[in-house]
mmCIF file of the N, C-alpha and C atoms, coordinates in Angstrom:
data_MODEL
# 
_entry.id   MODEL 
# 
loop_
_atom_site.group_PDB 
_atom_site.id 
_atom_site.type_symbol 
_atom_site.label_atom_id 
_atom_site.label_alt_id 
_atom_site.label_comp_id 
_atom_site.label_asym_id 
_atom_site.label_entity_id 
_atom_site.label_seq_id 
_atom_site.pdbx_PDB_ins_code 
_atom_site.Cartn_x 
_atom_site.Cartn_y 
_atom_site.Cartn_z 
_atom_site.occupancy 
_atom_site.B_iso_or_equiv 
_atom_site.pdbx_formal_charge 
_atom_site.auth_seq_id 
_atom_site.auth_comp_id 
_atom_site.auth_asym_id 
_atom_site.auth_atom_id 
_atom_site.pdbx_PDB_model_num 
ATOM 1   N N  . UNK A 1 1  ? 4.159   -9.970  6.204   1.00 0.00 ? 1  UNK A N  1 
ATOM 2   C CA . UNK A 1 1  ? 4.625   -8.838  5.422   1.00 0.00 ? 1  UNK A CA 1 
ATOM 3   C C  . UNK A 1 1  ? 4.525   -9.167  3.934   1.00 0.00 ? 1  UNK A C  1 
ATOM 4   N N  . UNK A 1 2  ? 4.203   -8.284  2.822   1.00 0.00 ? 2  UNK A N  1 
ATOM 5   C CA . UNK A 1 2  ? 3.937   -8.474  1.997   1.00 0.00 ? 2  UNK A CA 1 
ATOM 6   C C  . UNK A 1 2  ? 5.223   -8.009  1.213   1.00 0.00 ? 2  UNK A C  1 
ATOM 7   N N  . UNK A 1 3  ? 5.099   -8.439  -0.323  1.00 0.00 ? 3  UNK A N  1 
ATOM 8   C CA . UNK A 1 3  ? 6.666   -8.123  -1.211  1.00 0.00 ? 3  UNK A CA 1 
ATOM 9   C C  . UNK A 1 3  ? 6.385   -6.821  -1.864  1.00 0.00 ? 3  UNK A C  1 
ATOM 10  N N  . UNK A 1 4  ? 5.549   -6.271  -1.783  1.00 0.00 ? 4  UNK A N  1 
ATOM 11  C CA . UNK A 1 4  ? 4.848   -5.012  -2.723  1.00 0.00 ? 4  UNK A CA 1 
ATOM 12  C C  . UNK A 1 4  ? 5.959   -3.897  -2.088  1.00 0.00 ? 4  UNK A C  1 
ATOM 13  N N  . UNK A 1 5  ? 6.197   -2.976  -2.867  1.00 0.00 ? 5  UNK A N  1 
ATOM 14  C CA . UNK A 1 5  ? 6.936   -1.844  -2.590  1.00 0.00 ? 5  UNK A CA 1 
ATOM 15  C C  . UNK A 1 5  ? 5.785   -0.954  -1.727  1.00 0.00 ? 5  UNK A C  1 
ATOM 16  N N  . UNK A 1 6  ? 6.232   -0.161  -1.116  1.00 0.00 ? 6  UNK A N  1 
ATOM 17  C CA . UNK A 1 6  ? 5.090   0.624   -0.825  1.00 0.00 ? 6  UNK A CA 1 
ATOM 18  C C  . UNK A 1 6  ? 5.918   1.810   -0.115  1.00 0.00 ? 6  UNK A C  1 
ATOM 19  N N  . UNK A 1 7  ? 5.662   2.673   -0.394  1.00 0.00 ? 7  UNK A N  1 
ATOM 20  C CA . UNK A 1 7  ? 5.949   4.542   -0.743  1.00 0.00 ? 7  UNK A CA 1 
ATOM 21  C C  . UNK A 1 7  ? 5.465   5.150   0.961   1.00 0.00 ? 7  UNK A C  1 
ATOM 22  N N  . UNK A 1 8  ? 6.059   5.478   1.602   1.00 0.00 ? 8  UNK A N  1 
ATOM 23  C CA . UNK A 1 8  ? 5.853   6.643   3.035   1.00 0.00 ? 8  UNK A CA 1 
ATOM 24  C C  . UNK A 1 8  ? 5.796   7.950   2.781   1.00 0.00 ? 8  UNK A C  1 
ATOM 25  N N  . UNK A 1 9  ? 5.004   8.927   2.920   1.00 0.00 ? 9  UNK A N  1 
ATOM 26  C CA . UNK A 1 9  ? 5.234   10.130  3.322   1.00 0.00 ? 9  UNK A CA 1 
ATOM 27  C C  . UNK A 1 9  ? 4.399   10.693  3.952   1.00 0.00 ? 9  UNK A C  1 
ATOM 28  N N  . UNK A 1 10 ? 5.025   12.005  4.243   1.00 0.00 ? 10 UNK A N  1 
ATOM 29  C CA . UNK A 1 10 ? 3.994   13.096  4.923   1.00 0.00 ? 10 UNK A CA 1 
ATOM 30  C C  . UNK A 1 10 ? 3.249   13.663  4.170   1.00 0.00 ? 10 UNK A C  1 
ATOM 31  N N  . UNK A 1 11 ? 1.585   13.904  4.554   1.00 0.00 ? 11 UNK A N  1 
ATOM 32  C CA . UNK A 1 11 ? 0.675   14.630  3.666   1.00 0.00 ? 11 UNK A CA 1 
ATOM 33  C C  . UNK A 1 11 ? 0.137   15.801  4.718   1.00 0.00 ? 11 UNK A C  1 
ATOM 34  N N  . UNK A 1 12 ? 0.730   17.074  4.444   1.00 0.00 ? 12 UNK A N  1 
ATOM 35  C CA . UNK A 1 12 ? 0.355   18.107  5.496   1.00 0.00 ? 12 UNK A CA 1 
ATOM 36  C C  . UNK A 1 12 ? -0.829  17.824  5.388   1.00 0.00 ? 12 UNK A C  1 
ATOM 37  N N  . UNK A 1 13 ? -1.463  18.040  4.002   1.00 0.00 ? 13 UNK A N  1 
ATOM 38  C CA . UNK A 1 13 ? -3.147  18.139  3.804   1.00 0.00 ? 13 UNK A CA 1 
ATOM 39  C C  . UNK A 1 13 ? -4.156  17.140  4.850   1.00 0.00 ? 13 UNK A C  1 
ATOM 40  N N  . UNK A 1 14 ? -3.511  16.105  4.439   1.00 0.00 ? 14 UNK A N  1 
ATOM 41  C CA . UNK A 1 14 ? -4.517  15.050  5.521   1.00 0.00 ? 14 UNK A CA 1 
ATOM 42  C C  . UNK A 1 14 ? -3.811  14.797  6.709   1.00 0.00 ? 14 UNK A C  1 
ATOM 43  N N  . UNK A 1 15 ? -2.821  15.527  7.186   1.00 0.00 ? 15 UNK A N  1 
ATOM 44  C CA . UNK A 1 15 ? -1.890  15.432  8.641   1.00 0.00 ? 15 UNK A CA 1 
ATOM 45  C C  . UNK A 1 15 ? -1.898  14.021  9.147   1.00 0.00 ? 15 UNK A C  1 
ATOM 46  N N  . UNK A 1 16 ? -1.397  13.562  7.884   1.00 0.00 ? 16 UNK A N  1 
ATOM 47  C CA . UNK A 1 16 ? -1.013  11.786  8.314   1.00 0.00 ? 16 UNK A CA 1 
ATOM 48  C C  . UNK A 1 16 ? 0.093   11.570  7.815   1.00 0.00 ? 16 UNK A C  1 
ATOM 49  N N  . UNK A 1 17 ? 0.788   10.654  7.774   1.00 0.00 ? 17 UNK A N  1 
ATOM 50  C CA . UNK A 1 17 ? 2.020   9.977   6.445   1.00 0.00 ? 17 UNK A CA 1 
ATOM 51  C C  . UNK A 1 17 ? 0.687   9.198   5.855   1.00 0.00 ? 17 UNK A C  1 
ATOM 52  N N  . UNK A 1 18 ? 1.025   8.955   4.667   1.00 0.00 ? 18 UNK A N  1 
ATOM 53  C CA . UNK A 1 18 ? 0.744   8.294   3.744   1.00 0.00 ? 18 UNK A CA 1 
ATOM 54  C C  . UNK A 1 18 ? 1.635   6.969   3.286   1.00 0.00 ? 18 UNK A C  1 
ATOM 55  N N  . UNK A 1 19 ? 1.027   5.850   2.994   1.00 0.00 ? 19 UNK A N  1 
ATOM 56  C CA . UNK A 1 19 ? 1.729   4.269   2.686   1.00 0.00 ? 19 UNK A CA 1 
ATOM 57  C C  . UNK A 1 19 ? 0.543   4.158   1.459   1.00 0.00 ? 19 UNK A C  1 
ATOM 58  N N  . UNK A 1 20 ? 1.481   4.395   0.332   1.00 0.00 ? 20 UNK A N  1 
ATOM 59  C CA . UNK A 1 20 ? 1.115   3.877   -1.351  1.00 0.00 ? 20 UNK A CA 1 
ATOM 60  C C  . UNK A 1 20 ? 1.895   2.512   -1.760  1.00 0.00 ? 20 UNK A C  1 
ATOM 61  N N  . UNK A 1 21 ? 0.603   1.990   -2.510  1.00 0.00 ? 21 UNK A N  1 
ATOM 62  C CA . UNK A 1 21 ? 0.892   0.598   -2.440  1.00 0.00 ? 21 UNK A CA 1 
ATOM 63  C C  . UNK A 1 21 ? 1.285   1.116   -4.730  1.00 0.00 ? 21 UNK A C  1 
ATOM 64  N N  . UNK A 1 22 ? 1.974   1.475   -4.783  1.00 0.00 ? 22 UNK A N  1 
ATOM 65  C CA . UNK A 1 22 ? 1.849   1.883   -6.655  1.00 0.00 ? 22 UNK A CA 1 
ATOM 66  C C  . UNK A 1 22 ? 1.607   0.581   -7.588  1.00 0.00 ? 22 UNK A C  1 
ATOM 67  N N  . UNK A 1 23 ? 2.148   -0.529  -7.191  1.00 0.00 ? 23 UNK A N  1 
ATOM 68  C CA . UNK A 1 23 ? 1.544   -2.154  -7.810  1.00 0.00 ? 23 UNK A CA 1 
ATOM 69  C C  . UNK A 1 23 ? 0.261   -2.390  -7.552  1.00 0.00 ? 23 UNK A C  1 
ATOM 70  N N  . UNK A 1 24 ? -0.251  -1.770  -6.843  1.00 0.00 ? 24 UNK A N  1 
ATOM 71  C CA . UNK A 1 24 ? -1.639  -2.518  -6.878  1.00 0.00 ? 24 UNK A CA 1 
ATOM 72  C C  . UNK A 1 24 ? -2.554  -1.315  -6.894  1.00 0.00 ? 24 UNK A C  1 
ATOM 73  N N  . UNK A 1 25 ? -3.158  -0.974  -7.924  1.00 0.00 ? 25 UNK A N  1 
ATOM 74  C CA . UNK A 1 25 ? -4.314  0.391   -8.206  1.00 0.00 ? 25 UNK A CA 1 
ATOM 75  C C  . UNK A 1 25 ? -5.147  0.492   -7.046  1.00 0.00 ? 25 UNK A C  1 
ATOM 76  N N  . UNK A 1 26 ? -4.946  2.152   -6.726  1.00 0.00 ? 26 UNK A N  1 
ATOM 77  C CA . UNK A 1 26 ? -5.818  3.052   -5.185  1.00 0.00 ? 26 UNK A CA 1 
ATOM 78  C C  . UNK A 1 26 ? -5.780  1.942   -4.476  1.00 0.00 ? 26 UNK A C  1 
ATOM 79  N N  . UNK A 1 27 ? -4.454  1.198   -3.926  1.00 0.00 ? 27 UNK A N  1 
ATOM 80  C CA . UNK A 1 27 ? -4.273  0.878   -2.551  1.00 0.00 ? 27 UNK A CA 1 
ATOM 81  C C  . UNK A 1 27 ? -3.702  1.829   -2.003  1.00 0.00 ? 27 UNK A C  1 
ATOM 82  N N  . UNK A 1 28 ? -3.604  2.352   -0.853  1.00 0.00 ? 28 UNK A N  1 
ATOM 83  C CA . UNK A 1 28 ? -3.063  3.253   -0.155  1.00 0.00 ? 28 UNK A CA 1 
ATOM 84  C C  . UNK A 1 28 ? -3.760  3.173   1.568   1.00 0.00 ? 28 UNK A C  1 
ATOM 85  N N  . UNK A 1 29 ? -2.621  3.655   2.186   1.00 0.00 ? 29 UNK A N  1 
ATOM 86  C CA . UNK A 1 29 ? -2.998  3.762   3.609   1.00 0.00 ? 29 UNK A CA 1 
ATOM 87  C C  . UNK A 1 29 ? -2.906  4.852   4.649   1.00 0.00 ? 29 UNK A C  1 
ATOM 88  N N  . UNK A 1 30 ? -3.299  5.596   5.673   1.00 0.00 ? 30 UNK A N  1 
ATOM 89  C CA . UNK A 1 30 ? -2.419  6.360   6.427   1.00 0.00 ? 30 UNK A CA 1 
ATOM 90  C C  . UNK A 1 30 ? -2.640  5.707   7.810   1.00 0.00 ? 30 UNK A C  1 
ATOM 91  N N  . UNK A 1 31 ? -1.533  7.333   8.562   1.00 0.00 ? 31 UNK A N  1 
ATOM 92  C CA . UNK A 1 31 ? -1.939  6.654   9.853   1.00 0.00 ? 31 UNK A CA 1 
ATOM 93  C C  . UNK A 1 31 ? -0.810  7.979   10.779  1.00 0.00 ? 31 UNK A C  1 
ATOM 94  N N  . UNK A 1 32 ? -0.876  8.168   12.082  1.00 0.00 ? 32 UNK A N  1 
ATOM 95  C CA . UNK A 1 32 ? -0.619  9.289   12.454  1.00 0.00 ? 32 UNK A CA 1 
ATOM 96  C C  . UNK A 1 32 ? 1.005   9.308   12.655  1.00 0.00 ? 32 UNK A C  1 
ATOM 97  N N  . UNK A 1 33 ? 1.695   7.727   12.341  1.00 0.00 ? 33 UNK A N  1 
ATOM 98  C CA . UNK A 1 33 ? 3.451   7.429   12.822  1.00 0.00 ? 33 UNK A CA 1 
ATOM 99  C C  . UNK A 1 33 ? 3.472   6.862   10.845  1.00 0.00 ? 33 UNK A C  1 
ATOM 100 N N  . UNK A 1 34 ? 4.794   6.713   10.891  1.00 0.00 ? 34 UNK A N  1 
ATOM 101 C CA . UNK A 1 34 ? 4.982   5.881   9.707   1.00 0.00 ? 34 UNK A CA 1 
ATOM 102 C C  . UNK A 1 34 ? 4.858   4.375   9.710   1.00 0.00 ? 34 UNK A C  1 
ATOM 103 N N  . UNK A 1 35 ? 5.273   3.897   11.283  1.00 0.00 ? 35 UNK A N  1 
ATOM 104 C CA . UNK A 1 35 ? 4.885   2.631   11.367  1.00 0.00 ? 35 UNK A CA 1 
ATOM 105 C C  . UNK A 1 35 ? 3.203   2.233   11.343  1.00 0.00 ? 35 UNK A C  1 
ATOM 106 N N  . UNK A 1 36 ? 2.537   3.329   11.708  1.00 0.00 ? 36 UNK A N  1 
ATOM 107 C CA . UNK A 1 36 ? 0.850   3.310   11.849  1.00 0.00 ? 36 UNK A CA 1 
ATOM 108 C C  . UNK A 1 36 ? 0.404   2.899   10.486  1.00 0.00 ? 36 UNK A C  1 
ATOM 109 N N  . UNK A 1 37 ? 1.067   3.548   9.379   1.00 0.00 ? 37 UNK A N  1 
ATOM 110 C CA . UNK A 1 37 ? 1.029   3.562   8.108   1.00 0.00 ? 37 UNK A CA 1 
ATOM 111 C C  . UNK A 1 37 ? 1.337   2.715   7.568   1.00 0.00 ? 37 UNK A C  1 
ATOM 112 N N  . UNK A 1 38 ? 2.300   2.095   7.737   1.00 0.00 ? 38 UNK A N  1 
ATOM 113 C CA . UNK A 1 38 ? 2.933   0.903   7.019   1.00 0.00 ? 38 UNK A CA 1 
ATOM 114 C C  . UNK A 1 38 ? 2.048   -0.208  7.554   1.00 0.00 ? 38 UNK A C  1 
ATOM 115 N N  . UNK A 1 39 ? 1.626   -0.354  8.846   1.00 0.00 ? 39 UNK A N  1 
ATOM 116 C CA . UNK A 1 39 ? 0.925   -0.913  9.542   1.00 0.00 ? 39 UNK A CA 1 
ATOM 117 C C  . UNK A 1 39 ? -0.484  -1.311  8.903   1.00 0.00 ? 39 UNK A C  1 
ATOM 118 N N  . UNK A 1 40 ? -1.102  -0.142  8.348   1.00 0.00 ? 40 UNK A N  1 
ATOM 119 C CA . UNK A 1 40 ? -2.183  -0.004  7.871   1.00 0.00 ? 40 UNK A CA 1 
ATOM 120 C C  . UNK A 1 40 ? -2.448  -0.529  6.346   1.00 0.00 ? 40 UNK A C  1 
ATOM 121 N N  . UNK A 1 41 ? -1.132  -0.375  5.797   1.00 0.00 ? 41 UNK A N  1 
ATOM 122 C CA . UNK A 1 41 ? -0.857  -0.804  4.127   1.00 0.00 ? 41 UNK A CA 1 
ATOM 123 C C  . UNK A 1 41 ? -0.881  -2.351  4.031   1.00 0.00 ? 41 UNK A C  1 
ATOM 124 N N  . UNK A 1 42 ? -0.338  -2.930  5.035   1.00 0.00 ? 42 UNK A N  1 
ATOM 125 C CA . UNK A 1 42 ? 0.208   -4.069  5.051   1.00 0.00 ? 42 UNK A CA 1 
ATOM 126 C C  . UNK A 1 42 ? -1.869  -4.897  5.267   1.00 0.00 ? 42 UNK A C  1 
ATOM 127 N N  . UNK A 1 43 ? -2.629  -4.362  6.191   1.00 0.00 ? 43 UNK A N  1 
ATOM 128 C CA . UNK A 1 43 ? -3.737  -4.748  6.528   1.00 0.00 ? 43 UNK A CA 1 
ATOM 129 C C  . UNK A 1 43 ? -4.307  -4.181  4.883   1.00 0.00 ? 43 UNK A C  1 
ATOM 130 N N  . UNK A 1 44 ? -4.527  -3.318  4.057   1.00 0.00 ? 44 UNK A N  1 
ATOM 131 C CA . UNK A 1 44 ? -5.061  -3.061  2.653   1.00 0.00 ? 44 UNK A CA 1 
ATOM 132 C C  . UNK A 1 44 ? -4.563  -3.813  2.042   1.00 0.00 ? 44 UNK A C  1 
ATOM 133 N N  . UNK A 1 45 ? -3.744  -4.020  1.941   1.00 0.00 ? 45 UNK A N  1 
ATOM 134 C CA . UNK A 1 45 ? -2.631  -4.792  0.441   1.00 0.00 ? 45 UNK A CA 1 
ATOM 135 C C  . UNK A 1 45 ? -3.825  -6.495  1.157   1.00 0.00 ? 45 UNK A C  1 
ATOM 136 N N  . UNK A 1 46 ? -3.535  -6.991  2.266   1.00 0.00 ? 46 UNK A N  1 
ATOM 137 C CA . UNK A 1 46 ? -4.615  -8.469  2.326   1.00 0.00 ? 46 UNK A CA 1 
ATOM 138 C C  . UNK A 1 46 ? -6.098  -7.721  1.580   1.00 0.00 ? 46 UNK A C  1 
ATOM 139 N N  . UNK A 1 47 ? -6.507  -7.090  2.136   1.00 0.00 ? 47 UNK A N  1 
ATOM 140 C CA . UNK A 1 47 ? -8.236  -6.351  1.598   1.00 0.00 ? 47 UNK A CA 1 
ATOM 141 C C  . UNK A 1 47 ? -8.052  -6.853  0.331   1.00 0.00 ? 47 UNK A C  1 
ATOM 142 N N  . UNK A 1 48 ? -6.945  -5.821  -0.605  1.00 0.00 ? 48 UNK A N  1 
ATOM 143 C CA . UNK A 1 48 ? -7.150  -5.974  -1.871  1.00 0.00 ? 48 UNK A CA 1 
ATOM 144 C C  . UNK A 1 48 ? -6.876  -6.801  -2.820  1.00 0.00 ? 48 UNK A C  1 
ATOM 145 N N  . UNK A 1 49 ? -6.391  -7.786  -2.121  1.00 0.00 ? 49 UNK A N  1 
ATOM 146 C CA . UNK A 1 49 ? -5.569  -8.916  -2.616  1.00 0.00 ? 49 UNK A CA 1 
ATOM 147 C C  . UNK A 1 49 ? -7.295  -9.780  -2.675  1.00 0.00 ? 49 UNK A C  1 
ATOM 148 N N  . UNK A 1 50 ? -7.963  -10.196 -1.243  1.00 0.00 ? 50 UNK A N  1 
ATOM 149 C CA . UNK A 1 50 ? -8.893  -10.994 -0.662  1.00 0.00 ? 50 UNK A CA 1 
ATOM 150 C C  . UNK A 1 50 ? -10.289 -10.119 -2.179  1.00 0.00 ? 50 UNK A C  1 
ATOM 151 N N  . UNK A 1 51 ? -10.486 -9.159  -2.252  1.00 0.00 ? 51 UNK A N  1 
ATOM 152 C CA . UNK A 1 51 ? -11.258 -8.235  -2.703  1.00 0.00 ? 51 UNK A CA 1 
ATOM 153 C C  . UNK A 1 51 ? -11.175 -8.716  -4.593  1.00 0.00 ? 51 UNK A C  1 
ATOM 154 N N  . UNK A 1 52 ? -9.517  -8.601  -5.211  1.00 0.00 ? 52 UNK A N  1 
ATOM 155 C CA . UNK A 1 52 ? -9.683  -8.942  -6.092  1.00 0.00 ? 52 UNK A CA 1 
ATOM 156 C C  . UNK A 1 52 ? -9.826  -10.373 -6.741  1.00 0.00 ? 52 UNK A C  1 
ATOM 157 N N  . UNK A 1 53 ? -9.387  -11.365 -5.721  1.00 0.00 ? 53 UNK A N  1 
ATOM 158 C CA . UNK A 1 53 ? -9.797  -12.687 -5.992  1.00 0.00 ? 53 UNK A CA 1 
ATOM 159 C C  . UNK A 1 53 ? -10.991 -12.710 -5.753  1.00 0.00 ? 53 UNK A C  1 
ATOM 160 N N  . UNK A 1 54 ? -12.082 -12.271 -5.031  1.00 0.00 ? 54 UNK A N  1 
ATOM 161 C CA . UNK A 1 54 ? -12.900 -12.331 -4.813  1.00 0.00 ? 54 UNK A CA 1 
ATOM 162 C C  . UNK A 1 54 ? -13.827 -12.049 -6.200  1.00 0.00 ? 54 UNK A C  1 
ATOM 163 N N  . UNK A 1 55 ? -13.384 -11.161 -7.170  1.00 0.00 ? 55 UNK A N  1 
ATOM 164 C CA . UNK A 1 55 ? -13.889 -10.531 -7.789  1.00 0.00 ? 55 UNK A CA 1 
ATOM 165 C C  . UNK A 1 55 ? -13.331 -10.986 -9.292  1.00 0.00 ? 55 UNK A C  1 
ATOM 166 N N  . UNK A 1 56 ? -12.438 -12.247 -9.115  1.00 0.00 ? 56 UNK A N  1 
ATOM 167 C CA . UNK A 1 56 ? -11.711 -12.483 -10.838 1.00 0.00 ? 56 UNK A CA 1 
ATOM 168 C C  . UNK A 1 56 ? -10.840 -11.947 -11.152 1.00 0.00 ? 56 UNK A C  1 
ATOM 169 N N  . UNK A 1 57 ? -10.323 -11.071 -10.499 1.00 0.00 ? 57 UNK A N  1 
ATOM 170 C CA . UNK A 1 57 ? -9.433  -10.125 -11.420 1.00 0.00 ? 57 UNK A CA 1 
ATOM 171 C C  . UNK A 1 57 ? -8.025  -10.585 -11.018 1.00 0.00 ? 57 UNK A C  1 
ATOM 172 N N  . UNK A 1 58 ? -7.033  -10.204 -12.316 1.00 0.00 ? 58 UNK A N  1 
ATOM 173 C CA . UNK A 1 58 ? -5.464  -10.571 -11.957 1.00 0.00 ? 58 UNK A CA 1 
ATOM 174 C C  . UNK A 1 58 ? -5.138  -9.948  -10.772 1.00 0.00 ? 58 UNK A C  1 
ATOM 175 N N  . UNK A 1 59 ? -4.379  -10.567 -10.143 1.00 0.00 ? 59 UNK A N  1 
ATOM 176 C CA . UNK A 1 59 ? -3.036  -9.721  -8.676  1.00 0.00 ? 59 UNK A CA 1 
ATOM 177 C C  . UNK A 1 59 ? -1.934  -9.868  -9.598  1.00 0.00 ? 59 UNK A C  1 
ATOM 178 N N  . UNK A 1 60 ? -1.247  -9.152  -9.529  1.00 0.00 ? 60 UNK A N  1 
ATOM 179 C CA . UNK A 1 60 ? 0.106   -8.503  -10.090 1.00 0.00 ? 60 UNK A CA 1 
ATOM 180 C C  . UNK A 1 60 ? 0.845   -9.540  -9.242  1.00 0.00 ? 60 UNK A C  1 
ATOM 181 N N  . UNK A 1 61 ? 1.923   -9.418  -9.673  1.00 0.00 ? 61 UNK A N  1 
ATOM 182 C CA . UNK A 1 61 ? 3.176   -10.248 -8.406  1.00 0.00 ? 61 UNK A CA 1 
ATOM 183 C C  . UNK A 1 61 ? 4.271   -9.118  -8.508  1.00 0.00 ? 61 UNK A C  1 
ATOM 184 N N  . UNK A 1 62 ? 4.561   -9.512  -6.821  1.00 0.00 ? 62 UNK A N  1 
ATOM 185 C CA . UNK A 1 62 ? 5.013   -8.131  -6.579  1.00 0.00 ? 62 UNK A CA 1 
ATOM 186 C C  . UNK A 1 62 ? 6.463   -8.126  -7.656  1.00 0.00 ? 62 UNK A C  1 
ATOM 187 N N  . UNK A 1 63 ? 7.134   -6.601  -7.796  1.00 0.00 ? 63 UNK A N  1 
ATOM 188 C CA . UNK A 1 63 ? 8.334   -6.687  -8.244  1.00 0.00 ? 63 UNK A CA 1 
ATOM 189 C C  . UNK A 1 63 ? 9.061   -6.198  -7.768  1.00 0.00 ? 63 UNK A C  1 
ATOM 190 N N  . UNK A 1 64 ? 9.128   -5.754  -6.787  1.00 0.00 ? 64 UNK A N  1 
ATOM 191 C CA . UNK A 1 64 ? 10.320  -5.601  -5.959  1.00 0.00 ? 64 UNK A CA 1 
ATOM 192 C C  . UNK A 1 64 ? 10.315  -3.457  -6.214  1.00 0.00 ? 64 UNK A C  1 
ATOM 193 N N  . UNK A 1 65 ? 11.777  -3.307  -6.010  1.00 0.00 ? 65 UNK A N  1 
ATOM 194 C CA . UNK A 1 65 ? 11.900  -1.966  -6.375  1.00 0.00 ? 65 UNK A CA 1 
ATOM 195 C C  . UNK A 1 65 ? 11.466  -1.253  -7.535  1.00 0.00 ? 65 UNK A C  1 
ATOM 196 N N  . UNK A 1 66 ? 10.253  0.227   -7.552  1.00 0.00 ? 66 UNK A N  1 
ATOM 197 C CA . UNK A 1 66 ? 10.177  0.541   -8.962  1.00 0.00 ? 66 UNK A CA 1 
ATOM 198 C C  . UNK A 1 66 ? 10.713  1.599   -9.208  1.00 0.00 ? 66 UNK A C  1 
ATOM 199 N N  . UNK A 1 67 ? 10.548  2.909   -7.828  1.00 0.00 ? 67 UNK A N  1 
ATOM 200 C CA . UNK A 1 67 ? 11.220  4.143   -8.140  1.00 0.00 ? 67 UNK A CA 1 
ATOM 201 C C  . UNK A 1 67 ? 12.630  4.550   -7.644  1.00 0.00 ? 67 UNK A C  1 
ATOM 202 N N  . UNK A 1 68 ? 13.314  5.057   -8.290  1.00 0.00 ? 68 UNK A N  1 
ATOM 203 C CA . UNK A 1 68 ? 14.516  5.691   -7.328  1.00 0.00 ? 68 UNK A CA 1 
ATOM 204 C C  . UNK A 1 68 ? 14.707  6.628   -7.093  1.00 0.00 ? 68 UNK A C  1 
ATOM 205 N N  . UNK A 1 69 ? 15.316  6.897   -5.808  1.00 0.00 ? 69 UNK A N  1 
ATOM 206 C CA . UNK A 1 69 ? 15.669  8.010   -5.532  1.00 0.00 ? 69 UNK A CA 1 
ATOM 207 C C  . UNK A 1 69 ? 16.737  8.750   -6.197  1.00 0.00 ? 69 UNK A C  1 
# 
């Protein structure tokens, strides 16, 4: 499991929930449950992690909580 915050919801439009990763730029995931989703974020957040080392670029470290309710 990763420390990144990451955001659930429902997107009528694409009839999925949605898992936004907001620390780490256009990570995002869906999937047809919320666990499918979270499921799916958790497998992107490695991609983009593996993707930007791959590529030089900084990874952020996670910070914990950003938005509130």
């Amino acid at each position: 499991m990763s420390k990144y915050e990451i955001i659930l919801y429902w997107s009528a439009e694409d009839n999925a929930f949605i898992a936004e990763v907001p620390e780490l730029a256009g990570c995002m995931a869906d999937g047809e449950s919320r666990m499918d989703a979270l499921r799916n974020a958790e497998v992107v957040i490695a991609e983009w992690i593996e993707t930007a080392k791959a590529l030089g670029r900084e990874i952020p470290a996670p910070r914990g909580r950003l938005r509130y309710a």
